[in-house]
TORKOL-4160 file (C-alpha; in steps of 0.2 Angstrom, whole numbers, padded with zeros to 4 digits, m for minus):
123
<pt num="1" X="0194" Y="0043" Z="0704"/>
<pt num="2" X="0202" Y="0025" Z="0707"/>
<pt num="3" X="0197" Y="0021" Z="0690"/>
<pt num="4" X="0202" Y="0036" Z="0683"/>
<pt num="5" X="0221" Y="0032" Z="0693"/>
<pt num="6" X="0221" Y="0015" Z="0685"/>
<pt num="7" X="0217" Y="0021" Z="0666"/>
<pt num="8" X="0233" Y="0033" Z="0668"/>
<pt num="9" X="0243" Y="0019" Z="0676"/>
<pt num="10" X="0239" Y="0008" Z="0660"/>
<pt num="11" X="0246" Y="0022" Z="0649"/>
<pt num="12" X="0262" Y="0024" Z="0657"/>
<pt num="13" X="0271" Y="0011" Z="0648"/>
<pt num="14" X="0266" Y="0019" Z="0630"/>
<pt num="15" X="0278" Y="0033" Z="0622"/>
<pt num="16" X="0276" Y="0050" Z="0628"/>
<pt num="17" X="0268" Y="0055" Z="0610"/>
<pt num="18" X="0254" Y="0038" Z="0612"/>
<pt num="19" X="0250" Y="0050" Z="0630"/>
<pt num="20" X="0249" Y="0065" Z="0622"/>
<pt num="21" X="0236" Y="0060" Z="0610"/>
<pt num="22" X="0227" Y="0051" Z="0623"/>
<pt num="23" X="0207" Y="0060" Z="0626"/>
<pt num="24" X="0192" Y="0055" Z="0635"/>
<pt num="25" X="0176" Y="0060" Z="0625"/>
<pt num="26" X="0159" Y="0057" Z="0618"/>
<pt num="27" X="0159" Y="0055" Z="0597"/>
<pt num="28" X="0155" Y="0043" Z="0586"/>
<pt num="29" X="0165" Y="0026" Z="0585"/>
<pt num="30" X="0162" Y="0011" Z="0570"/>
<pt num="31" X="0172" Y="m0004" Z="0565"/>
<pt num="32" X="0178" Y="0001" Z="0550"/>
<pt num="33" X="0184" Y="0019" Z="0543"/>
<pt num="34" X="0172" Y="0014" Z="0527"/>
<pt num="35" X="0157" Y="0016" Z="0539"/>
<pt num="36" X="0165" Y="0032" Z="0548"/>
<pt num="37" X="0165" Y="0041" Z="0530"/>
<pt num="38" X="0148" Y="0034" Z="0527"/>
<pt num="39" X="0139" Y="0042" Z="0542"/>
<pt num="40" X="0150" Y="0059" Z="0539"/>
<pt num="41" X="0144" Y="0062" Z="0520"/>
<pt num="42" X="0127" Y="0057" Z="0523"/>
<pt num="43" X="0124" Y="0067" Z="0538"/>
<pt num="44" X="0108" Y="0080" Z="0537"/>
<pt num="45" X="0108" Y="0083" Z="0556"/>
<pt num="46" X="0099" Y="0067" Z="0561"/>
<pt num="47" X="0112" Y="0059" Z="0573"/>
<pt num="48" X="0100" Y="0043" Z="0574"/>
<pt num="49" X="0093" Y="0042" Z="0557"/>
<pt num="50" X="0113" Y="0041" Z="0553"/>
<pt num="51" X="0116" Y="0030" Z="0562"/>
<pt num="52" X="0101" Y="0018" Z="0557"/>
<pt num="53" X="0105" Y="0020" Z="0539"/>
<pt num="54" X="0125" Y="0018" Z="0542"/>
<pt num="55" X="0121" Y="0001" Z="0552"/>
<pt num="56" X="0108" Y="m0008" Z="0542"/>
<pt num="57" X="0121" Y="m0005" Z="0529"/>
<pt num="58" X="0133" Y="m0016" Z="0537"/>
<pt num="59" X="0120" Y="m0026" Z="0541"/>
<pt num="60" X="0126" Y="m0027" Z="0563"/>
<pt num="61" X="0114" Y="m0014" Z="0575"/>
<pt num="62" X="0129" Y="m0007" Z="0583"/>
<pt num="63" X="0143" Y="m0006" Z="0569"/>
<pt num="64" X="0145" Y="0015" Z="0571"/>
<pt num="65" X="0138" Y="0018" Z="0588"/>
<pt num="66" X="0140" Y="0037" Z="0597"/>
<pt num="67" X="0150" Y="0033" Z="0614"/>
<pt num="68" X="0159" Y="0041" Z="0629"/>
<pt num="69" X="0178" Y="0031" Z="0627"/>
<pt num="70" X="0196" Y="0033" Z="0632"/>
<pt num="71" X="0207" Y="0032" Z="0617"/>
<pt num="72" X="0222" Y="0036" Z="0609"/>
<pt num="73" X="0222" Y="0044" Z="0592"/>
<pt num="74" X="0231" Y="0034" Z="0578"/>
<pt num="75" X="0234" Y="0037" Z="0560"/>
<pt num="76" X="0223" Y="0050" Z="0548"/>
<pt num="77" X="0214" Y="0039" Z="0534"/>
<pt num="78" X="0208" Y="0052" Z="0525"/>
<pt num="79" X="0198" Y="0069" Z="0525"/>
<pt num="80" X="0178" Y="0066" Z="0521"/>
<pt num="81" X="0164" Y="0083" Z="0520"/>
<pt num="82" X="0147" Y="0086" Z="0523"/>
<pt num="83" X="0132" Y="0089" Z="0516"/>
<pt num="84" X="0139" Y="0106" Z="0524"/>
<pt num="85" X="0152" Y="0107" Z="0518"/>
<pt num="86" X="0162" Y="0103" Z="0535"/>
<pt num="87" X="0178" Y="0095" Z="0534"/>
<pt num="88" X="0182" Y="0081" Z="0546"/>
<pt num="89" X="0197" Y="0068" Z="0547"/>
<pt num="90" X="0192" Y="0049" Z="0548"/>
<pt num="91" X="0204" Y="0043" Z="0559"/>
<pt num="92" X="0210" Y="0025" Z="0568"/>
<pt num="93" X="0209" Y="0027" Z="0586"/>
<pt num="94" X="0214" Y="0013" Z="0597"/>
<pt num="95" X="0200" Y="0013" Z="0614"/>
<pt num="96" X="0208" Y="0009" Z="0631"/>
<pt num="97" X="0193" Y="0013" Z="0640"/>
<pt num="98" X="0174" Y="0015" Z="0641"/>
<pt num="99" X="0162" Y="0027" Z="0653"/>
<pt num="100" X="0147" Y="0016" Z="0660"/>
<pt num="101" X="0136" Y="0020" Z="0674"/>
<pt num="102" X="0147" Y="0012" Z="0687"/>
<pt num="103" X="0161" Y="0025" Z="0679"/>
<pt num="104" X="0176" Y="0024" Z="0670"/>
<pt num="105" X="0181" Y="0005" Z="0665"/>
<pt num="106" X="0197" Y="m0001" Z="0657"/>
<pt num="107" X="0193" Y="m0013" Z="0642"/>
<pt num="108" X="0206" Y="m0023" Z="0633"/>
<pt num="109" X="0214" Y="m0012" Z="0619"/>
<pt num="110" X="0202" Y="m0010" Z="0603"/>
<pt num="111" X="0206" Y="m0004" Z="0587"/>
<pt num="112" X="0190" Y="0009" Z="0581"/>
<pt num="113" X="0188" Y="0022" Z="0569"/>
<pt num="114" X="0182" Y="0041" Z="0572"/>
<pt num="115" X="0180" Y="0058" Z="0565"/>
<pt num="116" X="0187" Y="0073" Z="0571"/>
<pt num="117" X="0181" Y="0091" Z="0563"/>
<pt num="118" X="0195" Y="0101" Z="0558"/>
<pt num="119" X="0198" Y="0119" Z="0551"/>
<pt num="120" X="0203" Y="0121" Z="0534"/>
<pt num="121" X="0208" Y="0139" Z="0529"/>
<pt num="122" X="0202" Y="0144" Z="0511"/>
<pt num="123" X="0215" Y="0153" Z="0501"/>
């Protein structure tokens, strides 16, 4: 909980929208938004397979990794589908924080990308 306490206290100084957008959750996370699009339009359903495939291409183990983070939500880079046909937005996230086994940790600010589902109705 004291963690917790000290990961809103970090966030009091940003705006009120920068707070908003700030989320705790378990996804996928790469250095670049290249490799986010990558494991989104290559994805058959194999989380580590994607992940294998999307790494070894940048050549670095843990260049897209699946993780449980604190972040903020930045810009939309662009929307990417799947195999399926799913819609999903590739977007800059800046990481304030991490879950590990001794709990929630505050880590210096990180910029990351991400991909969010999204709904798109069909007219």
């Amino acid at each position: 909980m004291k963690a917790l306490l000290a990961a809103l206290a970090l966030l009091l100084p940003l705006s009120a929208g920068a707070r908003e957008n700030w989320s705790v959750a378990t996804g996928l996370v790469c250095d670049t938004a290249e490799q986010v699009e990558s494991y989104v339009t290559g994805f058959d359903g194999d989380v580590q397979e994607a992940l294998k495939r999307v790494n070894a291409k940048a050549g670095k183990e843990d260049a897209c990794i699946i993780a449980t983070l604190g972040f903020i939500k930045g810009k939309v880079i662009q929307t990417v589908r799947t195999t399926r046909d799913e819609a999903y937005e590739v977007t800059e996230i800046l990481v304030v924080g991490a879950v590990t086994p001794s709990g929630f940790q505050l880590v210096a600010p990180i910029k990351w990308f991400s991909a969010f589902q999204i709904k798109e109705v069909r007219v």
